[in-house]
C-alpha positions as CSV (number, residue, x, y, z in Angstrom):
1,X,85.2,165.8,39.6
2,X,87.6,168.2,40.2
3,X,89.3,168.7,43.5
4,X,87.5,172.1,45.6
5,X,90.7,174.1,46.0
6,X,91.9,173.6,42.2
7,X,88.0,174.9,41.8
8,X,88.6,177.8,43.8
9,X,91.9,178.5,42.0
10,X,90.8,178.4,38.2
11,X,88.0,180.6,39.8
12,X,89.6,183.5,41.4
13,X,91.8,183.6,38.4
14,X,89.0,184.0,35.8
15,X,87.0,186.3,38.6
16,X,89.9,188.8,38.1
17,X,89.6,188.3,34.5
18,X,92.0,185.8,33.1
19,X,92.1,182.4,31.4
20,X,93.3,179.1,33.5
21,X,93.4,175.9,33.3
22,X,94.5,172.6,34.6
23,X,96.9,170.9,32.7
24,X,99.7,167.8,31.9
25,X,99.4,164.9,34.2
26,X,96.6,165.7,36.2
27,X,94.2,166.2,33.3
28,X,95.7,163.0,31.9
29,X,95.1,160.9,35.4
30,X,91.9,162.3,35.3
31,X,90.6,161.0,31.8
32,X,92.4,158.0,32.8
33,X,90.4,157.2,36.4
34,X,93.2,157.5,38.0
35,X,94.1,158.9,41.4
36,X,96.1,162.6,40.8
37,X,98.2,164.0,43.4
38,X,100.1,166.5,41.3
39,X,98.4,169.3,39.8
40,X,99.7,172.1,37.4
41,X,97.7,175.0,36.3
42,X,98.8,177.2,33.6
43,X,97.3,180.7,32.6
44,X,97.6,183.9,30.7
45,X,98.6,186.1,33.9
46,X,102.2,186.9,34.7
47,X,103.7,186.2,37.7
48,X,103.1,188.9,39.2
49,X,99.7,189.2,38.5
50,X,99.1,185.5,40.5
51,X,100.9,187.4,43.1
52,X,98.6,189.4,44.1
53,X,95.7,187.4,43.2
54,X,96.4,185.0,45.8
55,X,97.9,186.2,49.5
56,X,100.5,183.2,49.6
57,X,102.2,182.5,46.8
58,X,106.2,181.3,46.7
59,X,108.3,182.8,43.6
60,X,109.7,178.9,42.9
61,X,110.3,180.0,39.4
62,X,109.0,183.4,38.7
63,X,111.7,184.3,36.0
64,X,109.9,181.0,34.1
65,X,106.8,182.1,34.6
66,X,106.2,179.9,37.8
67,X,104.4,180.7,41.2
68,X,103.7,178.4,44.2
69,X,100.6,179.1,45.2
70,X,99.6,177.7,48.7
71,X,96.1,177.4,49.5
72,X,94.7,175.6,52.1
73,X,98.1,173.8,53.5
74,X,98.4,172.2,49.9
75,X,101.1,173.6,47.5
76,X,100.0,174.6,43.6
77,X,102.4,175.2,40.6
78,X,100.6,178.2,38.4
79,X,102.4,179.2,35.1
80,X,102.1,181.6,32.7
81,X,101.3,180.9,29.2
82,X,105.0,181.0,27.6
83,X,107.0,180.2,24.5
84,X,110.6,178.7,24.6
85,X,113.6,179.7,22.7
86,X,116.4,177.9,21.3
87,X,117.9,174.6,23.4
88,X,121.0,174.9,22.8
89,X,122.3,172.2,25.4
90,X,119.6,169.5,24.8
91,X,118.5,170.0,28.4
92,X,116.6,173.7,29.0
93,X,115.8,176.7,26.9
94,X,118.4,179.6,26.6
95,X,115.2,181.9,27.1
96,X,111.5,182.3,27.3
97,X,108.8,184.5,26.4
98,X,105.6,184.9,27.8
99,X,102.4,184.6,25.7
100,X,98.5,185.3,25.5
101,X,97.7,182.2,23.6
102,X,97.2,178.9,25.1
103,X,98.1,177.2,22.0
104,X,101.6,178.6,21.9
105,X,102.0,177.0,25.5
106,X,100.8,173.9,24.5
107,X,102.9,173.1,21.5
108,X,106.5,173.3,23.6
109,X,105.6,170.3,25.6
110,X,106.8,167.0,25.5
111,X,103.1,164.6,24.1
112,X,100.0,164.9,23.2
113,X,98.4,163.1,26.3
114,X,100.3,166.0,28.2
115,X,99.1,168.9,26.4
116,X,95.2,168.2,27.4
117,X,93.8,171.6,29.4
118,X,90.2,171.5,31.8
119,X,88.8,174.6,32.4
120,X,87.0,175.0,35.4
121,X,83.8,172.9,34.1
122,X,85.3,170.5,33.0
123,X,86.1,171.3,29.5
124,X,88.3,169.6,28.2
125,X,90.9,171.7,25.6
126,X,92.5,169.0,23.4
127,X,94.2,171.2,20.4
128,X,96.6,167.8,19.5
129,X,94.6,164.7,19.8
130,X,95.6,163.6,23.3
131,X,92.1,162.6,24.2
132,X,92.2,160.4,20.9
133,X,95.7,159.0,21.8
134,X,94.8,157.9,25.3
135,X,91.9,156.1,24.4
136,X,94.7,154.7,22.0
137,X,96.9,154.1,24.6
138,X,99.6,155.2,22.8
139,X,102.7,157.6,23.3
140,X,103.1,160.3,20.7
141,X,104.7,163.7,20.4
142,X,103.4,166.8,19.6
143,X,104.4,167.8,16.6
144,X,108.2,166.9,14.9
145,X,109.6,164.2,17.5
146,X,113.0,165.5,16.6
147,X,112.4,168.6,17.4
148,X,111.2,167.8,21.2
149,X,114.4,165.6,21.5
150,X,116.3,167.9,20.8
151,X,115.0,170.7,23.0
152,X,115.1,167.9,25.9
153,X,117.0,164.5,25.7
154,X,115.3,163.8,28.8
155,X,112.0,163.1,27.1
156,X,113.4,159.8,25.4
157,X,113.5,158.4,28.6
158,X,110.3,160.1,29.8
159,X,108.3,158.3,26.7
160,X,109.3,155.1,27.5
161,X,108.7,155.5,31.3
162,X,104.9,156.5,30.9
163,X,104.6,153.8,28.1
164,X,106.0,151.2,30.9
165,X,103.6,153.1,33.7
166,X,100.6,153.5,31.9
167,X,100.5,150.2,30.2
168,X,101.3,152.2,26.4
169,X,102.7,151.7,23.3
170,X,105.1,154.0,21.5
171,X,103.8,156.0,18.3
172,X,106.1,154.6,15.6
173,X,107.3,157.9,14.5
174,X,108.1,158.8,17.9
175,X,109.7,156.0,18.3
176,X,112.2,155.6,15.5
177,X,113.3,159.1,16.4
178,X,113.8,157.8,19.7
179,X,116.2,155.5,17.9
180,X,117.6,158.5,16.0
181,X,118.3,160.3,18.8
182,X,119.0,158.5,21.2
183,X,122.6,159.3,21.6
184,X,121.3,162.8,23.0
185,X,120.9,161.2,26.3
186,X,124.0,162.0,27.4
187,X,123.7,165.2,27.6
188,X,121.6,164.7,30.7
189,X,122.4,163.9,33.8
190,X,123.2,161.0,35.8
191,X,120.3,161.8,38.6
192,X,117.5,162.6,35.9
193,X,118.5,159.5,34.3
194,X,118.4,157.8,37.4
195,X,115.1,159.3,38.4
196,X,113.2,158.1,35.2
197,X,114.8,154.6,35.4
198,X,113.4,154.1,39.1
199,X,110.0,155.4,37.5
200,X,110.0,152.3,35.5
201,X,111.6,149.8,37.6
202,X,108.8,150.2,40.0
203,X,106.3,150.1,37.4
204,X,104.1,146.9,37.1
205,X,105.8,145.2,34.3
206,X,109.2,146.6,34.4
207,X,110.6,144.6,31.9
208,X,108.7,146.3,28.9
209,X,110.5,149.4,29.8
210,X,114.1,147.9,30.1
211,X,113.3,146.2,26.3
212,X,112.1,149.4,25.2
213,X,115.6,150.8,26.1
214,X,117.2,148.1,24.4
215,X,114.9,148.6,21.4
216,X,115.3,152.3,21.1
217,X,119.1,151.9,21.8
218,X,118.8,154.2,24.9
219,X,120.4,151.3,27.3
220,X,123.6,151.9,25.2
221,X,124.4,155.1,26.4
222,X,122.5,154.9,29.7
223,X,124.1,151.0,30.9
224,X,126.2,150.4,28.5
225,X,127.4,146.8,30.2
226,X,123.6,145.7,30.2
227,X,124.2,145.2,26.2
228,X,126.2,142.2,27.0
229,X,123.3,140.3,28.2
230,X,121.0,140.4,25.4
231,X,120.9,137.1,23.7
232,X,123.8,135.4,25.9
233,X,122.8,132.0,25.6
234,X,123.6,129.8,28.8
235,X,124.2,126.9,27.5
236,X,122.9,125.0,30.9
237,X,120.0,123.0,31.6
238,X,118.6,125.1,34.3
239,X,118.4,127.8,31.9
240,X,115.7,127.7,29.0
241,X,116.4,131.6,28.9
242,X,119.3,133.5,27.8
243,X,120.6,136.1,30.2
244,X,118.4,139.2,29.5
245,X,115.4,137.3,29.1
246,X,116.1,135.4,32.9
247,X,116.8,138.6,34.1
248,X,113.8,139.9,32.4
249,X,111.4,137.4,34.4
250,X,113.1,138.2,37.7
251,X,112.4,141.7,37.3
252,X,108.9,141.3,36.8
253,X,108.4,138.3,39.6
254,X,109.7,140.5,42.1
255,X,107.9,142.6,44.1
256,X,107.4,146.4,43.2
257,X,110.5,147.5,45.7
258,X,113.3,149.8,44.2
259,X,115.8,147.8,45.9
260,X,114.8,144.5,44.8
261,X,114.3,145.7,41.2
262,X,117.7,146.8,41.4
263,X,118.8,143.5,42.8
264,X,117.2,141.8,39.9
265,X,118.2,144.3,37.0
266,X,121.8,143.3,37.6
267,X,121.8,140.1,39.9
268,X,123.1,138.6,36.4
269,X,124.8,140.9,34.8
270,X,128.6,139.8,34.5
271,X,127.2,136.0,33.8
272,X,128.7,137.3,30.0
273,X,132.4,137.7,31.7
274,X,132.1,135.0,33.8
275,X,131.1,132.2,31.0
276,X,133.2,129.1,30.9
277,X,132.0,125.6,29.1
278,X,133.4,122.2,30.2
279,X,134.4,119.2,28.0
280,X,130.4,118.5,27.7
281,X,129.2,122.1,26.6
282,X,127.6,122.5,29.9
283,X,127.8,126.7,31.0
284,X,129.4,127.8,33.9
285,X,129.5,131.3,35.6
286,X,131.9,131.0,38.2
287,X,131.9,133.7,40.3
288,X,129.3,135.8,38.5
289,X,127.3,136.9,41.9
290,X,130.7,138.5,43.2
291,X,131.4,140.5,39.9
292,X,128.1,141.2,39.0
293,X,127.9,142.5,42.8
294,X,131.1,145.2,42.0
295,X,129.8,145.8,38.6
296,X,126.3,146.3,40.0
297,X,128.2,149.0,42.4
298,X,129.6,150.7,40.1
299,X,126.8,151.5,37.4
300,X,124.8,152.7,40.7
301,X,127.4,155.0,41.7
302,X,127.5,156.2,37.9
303,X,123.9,156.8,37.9
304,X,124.1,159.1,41.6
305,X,122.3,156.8,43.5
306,X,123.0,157.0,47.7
307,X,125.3,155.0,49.5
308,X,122.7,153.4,51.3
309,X,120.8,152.3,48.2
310,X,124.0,150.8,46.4
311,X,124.8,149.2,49.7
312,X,121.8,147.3,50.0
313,X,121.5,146.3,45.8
314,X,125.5,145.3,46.6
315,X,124.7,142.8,49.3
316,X,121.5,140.7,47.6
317,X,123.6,140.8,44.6
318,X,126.7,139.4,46.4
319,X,125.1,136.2,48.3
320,X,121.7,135.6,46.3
321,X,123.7,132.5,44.9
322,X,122.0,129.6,46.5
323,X,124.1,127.0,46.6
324,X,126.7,128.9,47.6
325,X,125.5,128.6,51.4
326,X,126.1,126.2,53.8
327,X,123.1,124.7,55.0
328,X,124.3,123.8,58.2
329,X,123.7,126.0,61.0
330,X,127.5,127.2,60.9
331,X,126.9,128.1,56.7
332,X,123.5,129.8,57.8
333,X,124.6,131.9,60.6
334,X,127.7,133.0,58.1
335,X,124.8,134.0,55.3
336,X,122.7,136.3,58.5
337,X,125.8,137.9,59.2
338,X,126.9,138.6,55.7
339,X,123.3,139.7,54.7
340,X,122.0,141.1,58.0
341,X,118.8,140.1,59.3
342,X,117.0,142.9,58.1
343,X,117.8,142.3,54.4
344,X,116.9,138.6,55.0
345,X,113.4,138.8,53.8
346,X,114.6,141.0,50.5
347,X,116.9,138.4,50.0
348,X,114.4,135.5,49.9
349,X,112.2,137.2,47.4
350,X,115.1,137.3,45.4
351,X,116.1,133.7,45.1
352,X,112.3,133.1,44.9
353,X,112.0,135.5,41.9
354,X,115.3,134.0,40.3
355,X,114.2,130.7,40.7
356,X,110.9,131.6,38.6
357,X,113.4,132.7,36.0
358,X,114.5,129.0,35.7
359,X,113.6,126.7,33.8
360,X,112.1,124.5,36.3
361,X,111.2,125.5,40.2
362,X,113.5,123.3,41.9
363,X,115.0,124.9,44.5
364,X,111.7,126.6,46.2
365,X,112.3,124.3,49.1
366,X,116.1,125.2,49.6
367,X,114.5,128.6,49.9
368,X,112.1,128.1,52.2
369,X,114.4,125.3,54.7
370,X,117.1,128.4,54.1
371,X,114.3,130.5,55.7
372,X,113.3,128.1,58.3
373,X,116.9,127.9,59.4
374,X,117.5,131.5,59.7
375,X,113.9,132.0,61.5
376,X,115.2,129.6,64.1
377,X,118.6,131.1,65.0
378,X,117.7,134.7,65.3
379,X,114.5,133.6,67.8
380,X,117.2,131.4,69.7
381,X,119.3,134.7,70.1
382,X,122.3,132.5,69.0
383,X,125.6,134.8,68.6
384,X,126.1,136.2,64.7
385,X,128.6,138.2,64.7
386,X,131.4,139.3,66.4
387,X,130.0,142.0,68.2
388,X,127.8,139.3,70.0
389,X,130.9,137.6,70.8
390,X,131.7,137.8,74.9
391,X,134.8,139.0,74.7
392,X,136.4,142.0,72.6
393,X,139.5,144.4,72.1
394,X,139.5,145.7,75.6
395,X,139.7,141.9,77.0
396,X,142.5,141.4,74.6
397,X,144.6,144.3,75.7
398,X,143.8,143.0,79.6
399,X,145.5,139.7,78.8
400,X,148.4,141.8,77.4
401,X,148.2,140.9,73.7
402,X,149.8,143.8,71.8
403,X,147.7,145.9,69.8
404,X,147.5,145.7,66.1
405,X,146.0,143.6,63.1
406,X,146.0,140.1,65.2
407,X,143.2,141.9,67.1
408,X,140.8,141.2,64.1
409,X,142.5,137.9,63.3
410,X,141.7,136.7,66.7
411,X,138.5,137.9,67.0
412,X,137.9,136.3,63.5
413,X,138.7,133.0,65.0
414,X,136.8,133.2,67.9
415,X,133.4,134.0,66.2
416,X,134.6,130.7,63.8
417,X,134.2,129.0,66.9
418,X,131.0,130.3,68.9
419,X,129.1,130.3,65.1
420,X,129.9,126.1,65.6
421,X,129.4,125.9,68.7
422,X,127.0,128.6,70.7
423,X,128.2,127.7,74.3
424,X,131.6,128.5,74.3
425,X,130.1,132.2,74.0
426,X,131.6,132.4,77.4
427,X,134.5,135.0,78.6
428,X,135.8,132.1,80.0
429,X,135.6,129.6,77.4
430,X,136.8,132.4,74.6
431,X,139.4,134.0,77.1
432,X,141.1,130.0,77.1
433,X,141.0,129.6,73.6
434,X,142.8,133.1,72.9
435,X,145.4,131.9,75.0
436,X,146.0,129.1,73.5
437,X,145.9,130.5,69.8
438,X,148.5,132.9,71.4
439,X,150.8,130.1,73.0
440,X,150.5,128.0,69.4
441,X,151.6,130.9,67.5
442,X,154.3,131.2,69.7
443,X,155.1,127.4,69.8
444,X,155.5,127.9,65.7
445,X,157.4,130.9,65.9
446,X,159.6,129.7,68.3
């Protein structure tokens, strides 16, 4: 049933004697049973028309044809029927036109299961087959697929993001001129790219989106490095998977978290640089968490995502390598400080969801004595990191040490010591052992 103030809206529209209707998303939500939160209303009166209709309305794009109309605290998007002109940059039209007819509005969007009107009803308006192609599940533009790439790259990415979403297929045709096409992507930019891809990282099965890039040959101009992965065989025991395909059960045995998905797109991705075999054909990727950390960075930064974001993708990346830590308390306190506590939880579902990827689950109990460990020290209170250390840059300058880089050096050394050995987290204890790092240097410089 439709929501009371979209009701009253359709309503006061056709009291005054126009058409209007709902339209895109929510209509297709709606025939789907599920929730809709966005609604759009298009109609045959021009802006200013819905201006005065209505006694608060925002011009948010009045020269498009679009008025925010706000009714009862809640914001509503009402357009006028309208026609596009030539795209000449792939992204937006150079011009519009407004229009009476409904079906001249309907034919510039993107697909069929978007181009689906209600009337206030309950009609459904369905001039393309989108009731036909949802009950299909499938994906399909309206009219020449070539045609609505070309006006806007964008909705490449768009068609395989509600495919992913909504549990879809592609339409074939749409699809191989995704494939035809899909070098138009880079005409758009980094954050609508980004937006989309977040879209279906956070979708339930993410990985039927990423192949669907791969497929469509999208991922070559959007992550070009990610190509590297397909197919890499790893030529180790642990590893019934190649690279993409590991990666590809990580991504879906993680939880639904963009930071995590991140994590797991490209926890693996420099394993291709990093390959080595020894004398028995066994596969080695020294070093791969580091790189793929700094390459992880990078493609982030590419795609405009924030500081924070990149960050926090950079550190799971970095020391999600298991047997890289130290399981003694000195290793485990080194791992808090170089994760932070609160990424410690991320960073378990991680190495849980990469485990999964495996060809066997050894290693869930690493995990979990890892998180036992870590549980224990931060409820003890035991020091971390230097700035839990009982002494700082102020004592040092009090004992007369000169200022400068062995500041951080000795510092450095001091939380070495207190991570081993908790007690000496003393002013007294650390104040001695400055000193005497001081009077050794001196004894070797001497």
């Amino acid at each position: 049933m439709l929501d009371k103030n979209i009701k009253y809206i359709l309503k006061n529209i056709k009291n005054h004697g126009y058409e209007a209707y709902l339209v895109g998303g929510a209509v297709r939500s709606f025939l789907l049973g599920l929730d809709v939160s966005d609604f759009d209303i298009t109609t045959n009166a021009l802006p200013q028309i819905i201006e005065k209709i209505f006694k608060k309305t925002i011009p948010t794009g009045k020269k498009f044809g679009t008025i925010t109309v706000i009714h009862e605290n809640n914001s509503y998007e009402i357009t006028t029927f309208r026609s596009d002109g030539h795209y000449s940059d792939g992204r937006r039209p150079d011009n519009i036109s407004f229009s009476d007819e409904l079906t001249e509005d309907l034919k510039r969007r993107d697909f069929t299961m978007n181009a689906i009107c209600m009337d206030y009803d309950e009609n459904i308006i369905d001039y393309f087959g989108g009731t036909e192609d949802i009950k299909n599940r499938v994906v399909r533009c309206i009219g020449d697929p070539d045609q609505r790439f070309n006006e806007d790259a964008l909705r490449m990415l768009r068609a395989v993001r509600f495919m992913t979403q909504l549990g879809f297929s592609l339409d074939e045709k749409t699809r191989l001129s995704i494939v035809k096409n899909s070098f138009l992507i880079k005409h758009i930019s980094a954050e609508r790219i980004r937006d989309e891809l977040n879209k279906i990282l956070i979708s339930d099965k993410p990985s039927e989106g990423i192949r669907t890039l791969i497929d469509t040959e999208l991922m070559k101009y959007i992550i070009p490095e990610y190509m590297n992965t397909v197919g890499f065989d790893q030529h180790n025991p642990y590893h019934d998977k190649d690279v993409f395909e590991h990666t590809m059960e990580v991504l879906d045995n993680i939880e639904p978290k963009l930071n995590l998905r991140l994590a797991a797109l490209f926890h693996d991705i420099s394993k291709p640089e990093c390959f080595t075999q020894d004398e028995n054909g066994r596969g080695h990727f020294f070093g791969h968490h580091i790189k793929s950390a700094v390459l992880g960075k990078e493609i982030m930064e590419r795609l405009k995502y924030s500081c924070d974001m990149i960050e926090d993708v950079r550190i799971l990346i970095r020391y999600h390598l298991l047997k890289e830590i130290d399981m003694k308390d000195k290793g485990v306190k080194k791992f808090i400080n170089n994760v932070g506590i609160e990424r410690l939880d991320d960073m378990f579902s991680l190495n849980i969801a990469d485990i999964k990827g495996k060809s066997s689950n050894a290693g869930f109990e690493k995990v979990e004595v890892l998180r036992e460990k870590c549980r224990a020290i931060i409820e003890n209170k035991e020091p971390l990191s230097k700035k839990d250390l009982n002494i700082n840059g102020y004592d040092l300058e009090a004992l007369g040490i000169e200022k400068g880089s062995i500041y951080t050096e000795l510092l450095d050394k001091a939380l070495d010591l207190v991570l081993e050995y908790p007690g000496k987290n003393t002013k007294e204890e650390l104040t001695e052992y400055i000193l005497s790092l001081i009077n050794n240097k001196k004894g070797l410089d001497s």
